[in-house]
N, CA, C and O of each residue as an XYZ file, in Angstrom:
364
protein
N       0.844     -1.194      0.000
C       0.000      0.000      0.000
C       0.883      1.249      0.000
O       0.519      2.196     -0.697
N       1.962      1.336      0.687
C       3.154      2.388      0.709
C       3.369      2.686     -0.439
O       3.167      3.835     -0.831
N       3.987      1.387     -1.518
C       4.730      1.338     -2.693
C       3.275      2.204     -3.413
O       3.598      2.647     -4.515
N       2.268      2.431     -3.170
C       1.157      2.852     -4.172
C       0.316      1.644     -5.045
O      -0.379      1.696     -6.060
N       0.698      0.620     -4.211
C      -0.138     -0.735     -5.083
C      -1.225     -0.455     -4.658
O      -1.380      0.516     -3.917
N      -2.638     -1.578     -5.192
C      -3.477     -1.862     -4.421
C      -3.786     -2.476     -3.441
O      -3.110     -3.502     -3.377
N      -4.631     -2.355     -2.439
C      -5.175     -2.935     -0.779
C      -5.950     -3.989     -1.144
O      -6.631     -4.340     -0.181
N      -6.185     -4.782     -2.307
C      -6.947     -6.054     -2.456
C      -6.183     -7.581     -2.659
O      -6.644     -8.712     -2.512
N      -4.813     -7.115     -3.060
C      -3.716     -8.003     -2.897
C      -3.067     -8.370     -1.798
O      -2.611     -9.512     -1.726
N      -2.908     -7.410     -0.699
C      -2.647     -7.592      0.284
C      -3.676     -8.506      1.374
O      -3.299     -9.386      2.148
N      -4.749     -8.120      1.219
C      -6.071     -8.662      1.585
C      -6.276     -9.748      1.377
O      -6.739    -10.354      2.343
N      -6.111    -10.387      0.367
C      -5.997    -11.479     -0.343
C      -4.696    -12.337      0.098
O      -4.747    -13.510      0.468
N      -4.103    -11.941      0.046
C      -2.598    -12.606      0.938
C      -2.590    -13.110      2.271
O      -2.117    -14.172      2.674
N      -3.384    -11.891      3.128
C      -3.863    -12.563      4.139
C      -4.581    -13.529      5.001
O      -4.397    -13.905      6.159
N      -5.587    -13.863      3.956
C      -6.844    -14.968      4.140
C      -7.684    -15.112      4.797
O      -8.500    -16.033      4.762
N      -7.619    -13.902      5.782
C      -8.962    -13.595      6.386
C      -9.789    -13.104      6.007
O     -10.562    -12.785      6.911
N     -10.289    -12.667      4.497
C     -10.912    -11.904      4.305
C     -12.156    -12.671      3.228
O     -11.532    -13.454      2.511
N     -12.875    -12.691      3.060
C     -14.357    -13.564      2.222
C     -13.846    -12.846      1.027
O     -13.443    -11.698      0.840
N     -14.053    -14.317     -0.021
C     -13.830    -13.477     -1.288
C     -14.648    -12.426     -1.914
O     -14.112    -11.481     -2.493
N     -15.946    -12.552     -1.819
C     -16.813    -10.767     -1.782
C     -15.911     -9.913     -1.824
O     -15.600     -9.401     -2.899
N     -15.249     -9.552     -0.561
C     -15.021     -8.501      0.068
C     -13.731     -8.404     -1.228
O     -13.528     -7.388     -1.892
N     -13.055     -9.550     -1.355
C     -11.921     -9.183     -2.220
C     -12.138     -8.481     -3.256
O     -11.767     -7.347     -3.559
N     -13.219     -9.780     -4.155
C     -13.665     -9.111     -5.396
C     -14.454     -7.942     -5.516
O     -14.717     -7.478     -6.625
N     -14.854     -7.428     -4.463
C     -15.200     -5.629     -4.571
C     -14.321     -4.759     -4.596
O     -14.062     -3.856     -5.392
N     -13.758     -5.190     -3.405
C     -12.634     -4.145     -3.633
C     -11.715     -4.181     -5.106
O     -11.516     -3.283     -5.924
N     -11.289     -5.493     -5.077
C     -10.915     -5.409     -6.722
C     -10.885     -4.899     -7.256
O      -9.928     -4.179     -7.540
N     -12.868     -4.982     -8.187
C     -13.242     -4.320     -8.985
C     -13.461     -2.240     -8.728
O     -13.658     -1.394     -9.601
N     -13.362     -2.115     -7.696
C     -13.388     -0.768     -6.760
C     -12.039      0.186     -7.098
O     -11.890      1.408     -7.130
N     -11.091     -0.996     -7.345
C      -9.717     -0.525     -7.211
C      -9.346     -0.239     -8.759
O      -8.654      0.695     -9.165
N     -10.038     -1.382     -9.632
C     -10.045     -1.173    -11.129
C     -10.437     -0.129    -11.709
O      -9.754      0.656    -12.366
N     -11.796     -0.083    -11.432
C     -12.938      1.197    -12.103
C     -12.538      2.327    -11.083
O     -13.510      3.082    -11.095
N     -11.675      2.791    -10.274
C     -11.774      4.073     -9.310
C     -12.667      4.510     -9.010
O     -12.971      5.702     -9.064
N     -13.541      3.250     -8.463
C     -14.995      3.575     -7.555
C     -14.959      2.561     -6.153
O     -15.601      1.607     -5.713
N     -13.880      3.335     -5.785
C     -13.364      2.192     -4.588
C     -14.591      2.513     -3.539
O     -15.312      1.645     -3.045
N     -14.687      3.892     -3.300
C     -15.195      4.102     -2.169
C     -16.952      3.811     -2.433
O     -17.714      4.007     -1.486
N     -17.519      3.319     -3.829
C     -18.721      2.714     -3.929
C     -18.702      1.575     -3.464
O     -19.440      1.508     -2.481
N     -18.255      0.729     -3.679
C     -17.777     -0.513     -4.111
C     -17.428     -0.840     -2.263
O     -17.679     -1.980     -1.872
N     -17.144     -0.322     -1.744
C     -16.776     -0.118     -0.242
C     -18.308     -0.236      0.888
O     -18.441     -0.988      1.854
N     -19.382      0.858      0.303
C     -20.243      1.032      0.626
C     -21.492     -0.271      0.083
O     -22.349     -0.688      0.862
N     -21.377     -0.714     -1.229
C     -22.027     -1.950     -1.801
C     -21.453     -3.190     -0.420
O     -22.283     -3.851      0.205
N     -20.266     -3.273     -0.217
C     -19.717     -3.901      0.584
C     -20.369     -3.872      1.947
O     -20.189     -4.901      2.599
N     -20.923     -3.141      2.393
C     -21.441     -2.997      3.714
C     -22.370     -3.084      3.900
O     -22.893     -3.451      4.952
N     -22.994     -2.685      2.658
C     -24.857     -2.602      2.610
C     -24.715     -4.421      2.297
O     -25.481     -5.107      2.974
N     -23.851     -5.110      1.392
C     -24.363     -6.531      1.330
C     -24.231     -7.508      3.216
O     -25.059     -8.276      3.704
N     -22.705     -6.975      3.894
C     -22.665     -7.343      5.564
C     -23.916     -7.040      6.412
O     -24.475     -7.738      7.258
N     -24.257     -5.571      5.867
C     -25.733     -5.438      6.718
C     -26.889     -6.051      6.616
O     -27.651     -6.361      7.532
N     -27.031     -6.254      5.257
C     -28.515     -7.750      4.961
C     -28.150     -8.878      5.393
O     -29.052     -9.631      5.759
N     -27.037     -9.252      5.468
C     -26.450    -10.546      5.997
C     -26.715    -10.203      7.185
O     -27.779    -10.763      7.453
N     -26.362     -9.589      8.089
C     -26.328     -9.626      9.727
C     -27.959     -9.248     10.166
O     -28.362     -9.571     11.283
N     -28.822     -8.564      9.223
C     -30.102     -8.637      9.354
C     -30.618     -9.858      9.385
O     -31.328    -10.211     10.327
N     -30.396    -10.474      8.597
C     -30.969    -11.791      8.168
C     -30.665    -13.194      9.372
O     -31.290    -14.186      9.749
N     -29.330    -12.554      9.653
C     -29.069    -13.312     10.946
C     -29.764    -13.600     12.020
O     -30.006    -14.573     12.734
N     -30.094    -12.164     11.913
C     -30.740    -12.169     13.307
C     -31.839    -12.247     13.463
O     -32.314    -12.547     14.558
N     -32.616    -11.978     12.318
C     -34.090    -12.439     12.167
C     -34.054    -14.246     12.161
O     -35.096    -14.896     12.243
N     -32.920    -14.777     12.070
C     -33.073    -16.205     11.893
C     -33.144    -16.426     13.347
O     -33.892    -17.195     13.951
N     -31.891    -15.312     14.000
C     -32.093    -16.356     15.518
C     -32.910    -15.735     16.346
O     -33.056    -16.259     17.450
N     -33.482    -14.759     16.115
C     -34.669    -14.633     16.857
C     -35.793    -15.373     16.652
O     -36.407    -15.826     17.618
N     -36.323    -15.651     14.994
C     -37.240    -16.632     15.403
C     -37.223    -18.172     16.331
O     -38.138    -18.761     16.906
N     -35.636    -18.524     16.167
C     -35.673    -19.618     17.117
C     -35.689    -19.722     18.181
O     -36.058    -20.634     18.921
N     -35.175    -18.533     18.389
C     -35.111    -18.173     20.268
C     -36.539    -17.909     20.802
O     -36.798    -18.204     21.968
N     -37.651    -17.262     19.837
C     -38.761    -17.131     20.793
C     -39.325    -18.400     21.136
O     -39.907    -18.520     22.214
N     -39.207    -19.484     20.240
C     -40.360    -20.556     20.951
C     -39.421    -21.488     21.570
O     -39.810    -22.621     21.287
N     -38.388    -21.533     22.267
C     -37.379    -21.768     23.195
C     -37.955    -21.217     24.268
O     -38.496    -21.984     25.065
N     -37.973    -19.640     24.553
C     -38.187    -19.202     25.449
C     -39.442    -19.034     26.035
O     -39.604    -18.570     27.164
N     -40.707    -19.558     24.974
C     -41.894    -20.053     25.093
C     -41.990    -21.211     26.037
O     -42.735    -21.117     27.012
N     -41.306    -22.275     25.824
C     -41.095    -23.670     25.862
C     -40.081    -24.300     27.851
O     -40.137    -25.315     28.545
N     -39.444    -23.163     27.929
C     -38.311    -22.709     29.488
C     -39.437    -21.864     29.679
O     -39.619    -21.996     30.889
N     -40.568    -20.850     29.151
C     -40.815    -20.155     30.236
C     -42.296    -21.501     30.907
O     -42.657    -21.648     32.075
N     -42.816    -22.236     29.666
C     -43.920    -23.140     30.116
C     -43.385    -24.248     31.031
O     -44.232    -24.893     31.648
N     -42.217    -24.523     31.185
C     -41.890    -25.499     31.982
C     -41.528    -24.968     33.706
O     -41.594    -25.560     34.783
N     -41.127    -23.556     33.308
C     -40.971    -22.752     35.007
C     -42.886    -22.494     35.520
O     -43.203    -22.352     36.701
N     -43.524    -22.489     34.808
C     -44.695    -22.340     35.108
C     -45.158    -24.082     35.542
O     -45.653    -24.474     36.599
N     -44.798    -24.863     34.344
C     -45.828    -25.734     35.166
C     -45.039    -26.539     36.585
O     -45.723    -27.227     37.342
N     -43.802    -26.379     36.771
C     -42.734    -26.403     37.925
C     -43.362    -26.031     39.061
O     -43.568    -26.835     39.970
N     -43.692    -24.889     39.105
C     -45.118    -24.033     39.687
C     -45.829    -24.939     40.359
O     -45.702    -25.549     41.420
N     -46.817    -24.870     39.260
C     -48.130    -25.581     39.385
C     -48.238    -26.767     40.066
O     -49.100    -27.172     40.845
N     -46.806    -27.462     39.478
C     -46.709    -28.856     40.247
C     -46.504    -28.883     41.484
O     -47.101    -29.724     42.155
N     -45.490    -27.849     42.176
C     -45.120    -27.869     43.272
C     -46.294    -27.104     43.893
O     -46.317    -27.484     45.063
N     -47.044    -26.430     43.746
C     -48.359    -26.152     44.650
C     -48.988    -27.424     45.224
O     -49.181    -27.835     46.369
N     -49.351    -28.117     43.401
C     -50.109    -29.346     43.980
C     -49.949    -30.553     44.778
O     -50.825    -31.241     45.304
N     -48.006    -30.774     44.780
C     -48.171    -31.482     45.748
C     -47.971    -31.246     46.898
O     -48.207    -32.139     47.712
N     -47.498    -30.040     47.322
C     -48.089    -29.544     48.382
C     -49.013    -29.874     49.272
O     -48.982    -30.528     50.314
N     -50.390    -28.940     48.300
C     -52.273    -29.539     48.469
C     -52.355    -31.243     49.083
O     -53.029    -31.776     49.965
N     -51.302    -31.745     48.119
C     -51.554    -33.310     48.386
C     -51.375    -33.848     49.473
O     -52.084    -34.738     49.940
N     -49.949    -33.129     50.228
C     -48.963    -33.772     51.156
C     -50.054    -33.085     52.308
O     -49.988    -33.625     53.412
N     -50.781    -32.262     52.214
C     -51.645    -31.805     53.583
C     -52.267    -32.500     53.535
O     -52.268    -33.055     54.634
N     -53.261    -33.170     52.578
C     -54.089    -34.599     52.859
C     -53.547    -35.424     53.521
O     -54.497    -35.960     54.091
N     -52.554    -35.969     53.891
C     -51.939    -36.763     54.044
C     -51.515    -36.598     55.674
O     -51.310    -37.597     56.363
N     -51.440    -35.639     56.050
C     -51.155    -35.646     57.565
C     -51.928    -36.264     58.248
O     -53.052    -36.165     57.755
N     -51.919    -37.091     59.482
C     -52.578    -37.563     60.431
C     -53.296    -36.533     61.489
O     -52.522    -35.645     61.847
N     -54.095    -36.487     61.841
C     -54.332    -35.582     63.033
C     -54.908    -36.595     64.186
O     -55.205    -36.160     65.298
């Protein structure tokens, strides 16, 4: 990047990076519309991380449907045998 090369080779060298991200910048670095091509880049991470999370929220609510019906009927149970165990005393 010093020498005045491009930042998509280097990127690429490194291997942390999703090829997307390469091939935008790439093409960003080709056409001198880096800083579009930058922003396409973020807007595609942001539908992705939307999408994420709409995935794990739908799974998480009927989880937490499912733990909150079992602390309830935990409840219920332990009232009733309760009720029960007073029948049960001698007087």
């Amino acid at each position: 990047i010093k020498r005045g090369r491009g930042i998509a080779r280097p990127l690429k060298d490194m291997g942390r990076f999703p090829a997307l991200s390469i091939h935008l910048i790439t093409v960003g670095e080709e056409t001198g519309k880096l800083d579009d091509m930058l922003i396409k880049l973020a807007e595609a991470y942001e539908t992705d991380l939307r999408t994420s999370t709409k995935r794990f929220v739908s799974l998480l609510e009927p989880a937490l449907i499912l733990i909150m019906g079992a602390i309830v009927g935990f409840i219920v149970l332990s009232m009733l045998l309760a009720i029960f165990s007073i029948n049960e005393i001698p007087f």
